[in-house]
C-alpha positions in Angstrom: 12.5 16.8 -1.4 15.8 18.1 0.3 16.7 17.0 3.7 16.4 20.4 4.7 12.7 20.7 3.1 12.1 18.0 5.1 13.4 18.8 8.3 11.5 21.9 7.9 8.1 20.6 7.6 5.4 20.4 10.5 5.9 17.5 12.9 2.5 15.6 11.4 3.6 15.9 7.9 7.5 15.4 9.0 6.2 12.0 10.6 4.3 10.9 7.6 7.4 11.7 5.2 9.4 9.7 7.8 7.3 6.9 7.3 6.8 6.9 3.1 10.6 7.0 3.4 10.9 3.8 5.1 8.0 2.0 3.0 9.7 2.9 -0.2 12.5 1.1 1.3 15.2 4.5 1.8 15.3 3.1 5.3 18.6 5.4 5.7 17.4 8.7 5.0 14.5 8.1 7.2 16.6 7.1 9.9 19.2 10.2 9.0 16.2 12.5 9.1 15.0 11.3 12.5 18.5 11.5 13.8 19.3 15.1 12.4 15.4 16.0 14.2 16.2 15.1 17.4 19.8 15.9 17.3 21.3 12.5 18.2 23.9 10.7 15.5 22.8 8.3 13.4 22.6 4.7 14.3 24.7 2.0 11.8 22.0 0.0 10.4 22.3 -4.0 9.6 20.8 -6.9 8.9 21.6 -10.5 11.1 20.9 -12.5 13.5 20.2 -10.4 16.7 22.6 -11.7 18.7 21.0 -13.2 22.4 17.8 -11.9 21.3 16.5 -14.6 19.2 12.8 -13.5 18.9 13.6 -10.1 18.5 12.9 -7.9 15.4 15.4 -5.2 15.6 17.6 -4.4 18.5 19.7 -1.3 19.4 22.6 -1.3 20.7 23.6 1.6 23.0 27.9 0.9 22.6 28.1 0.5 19.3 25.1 3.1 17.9 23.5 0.4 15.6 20.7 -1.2 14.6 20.5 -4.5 13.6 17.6 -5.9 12.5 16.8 -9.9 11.8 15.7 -9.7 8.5 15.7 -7.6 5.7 11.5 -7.3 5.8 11.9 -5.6 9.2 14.7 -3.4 7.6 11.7 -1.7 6.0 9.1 -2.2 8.7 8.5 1.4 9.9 7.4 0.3 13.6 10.2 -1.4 13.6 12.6 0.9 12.1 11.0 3.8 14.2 10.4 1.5 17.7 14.0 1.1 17.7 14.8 4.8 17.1 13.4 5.8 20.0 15.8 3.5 21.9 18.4 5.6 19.8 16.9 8.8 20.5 16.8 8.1 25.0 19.3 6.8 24.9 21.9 9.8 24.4 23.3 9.9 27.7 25.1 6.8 26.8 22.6 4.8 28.3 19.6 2.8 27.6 16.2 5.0 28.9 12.9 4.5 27.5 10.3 1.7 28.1 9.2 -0.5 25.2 5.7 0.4 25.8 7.3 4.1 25.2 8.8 3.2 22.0 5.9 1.5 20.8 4.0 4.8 20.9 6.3 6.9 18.9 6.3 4.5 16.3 2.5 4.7 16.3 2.3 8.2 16.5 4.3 8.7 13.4 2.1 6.0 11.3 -0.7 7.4 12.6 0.6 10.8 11.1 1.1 9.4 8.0 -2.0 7.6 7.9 -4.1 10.3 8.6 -2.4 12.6 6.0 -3.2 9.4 3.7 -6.6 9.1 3.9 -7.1 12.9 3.3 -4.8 13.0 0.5 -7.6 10.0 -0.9 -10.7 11.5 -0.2 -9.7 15.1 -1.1 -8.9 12.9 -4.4 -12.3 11.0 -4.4 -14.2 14.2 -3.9 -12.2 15.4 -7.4 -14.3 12.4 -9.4 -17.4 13.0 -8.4 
């Protein structure tokens, strides 16, 4: 599908798009499409040692509009990749707004999204066998 195609669909079957992007590892587009959604530019994304943050998995930077996330496996990790997107996405003002506990829930609500869509797609495929 086009970005546009995408950007067009309902927000459950936007979120679940979102989220097969990242798990077939087109961690990019994902975060482009996120970005162009809520109107914010798109983060630089990288991979390296999270600097002062030692145990964390991703962190965004509010200055420099990046991402950088500790290892590649979170790279394609859609809480991760969509946790820290919402620190992208408050933080437009130029500063950091948005509680972790905040983030954490649009990150679930998108693979919830895709996970319901999922499990329909299977069982509308079971029922097919029978």
């Amino acid at each position: 599908m086009e970005d546009e195609e995408l950007l067009s669909l309902d927000d459950p079957r936007f979120k679940a798009a979102v989220v097969q992007l990242i798990l077939s590892k087109d961690t990019e587009k994902a975060v482009e499409l996120v970005s162009k959604r809520f109107k914010v530019r798109p983060p630089r994304l990288g991979i390296g040692p999270t600097k002062g943050k030692k145990i964390a998995l991703a962190v965004y930077s509010v200055n420099a509009n990046s991402i950088l996330f500790s290892d590649q496996e979170y790279f394609f990790d859609p809480f991760v990749v969509l946790h820290e997107m919402y620190h992208c996405i408050r933080s437009k003002s130029g500063s950091h707004k948005g509680t972790e506990k905040n983030a954490d829930k649009f990150a679930l609500d998108y693979i919830d999204e895709y996970r319901r869509l999922f499990s329909r797609a299977f069982s509308f495929q079971m029922s097919k066998v029978d």
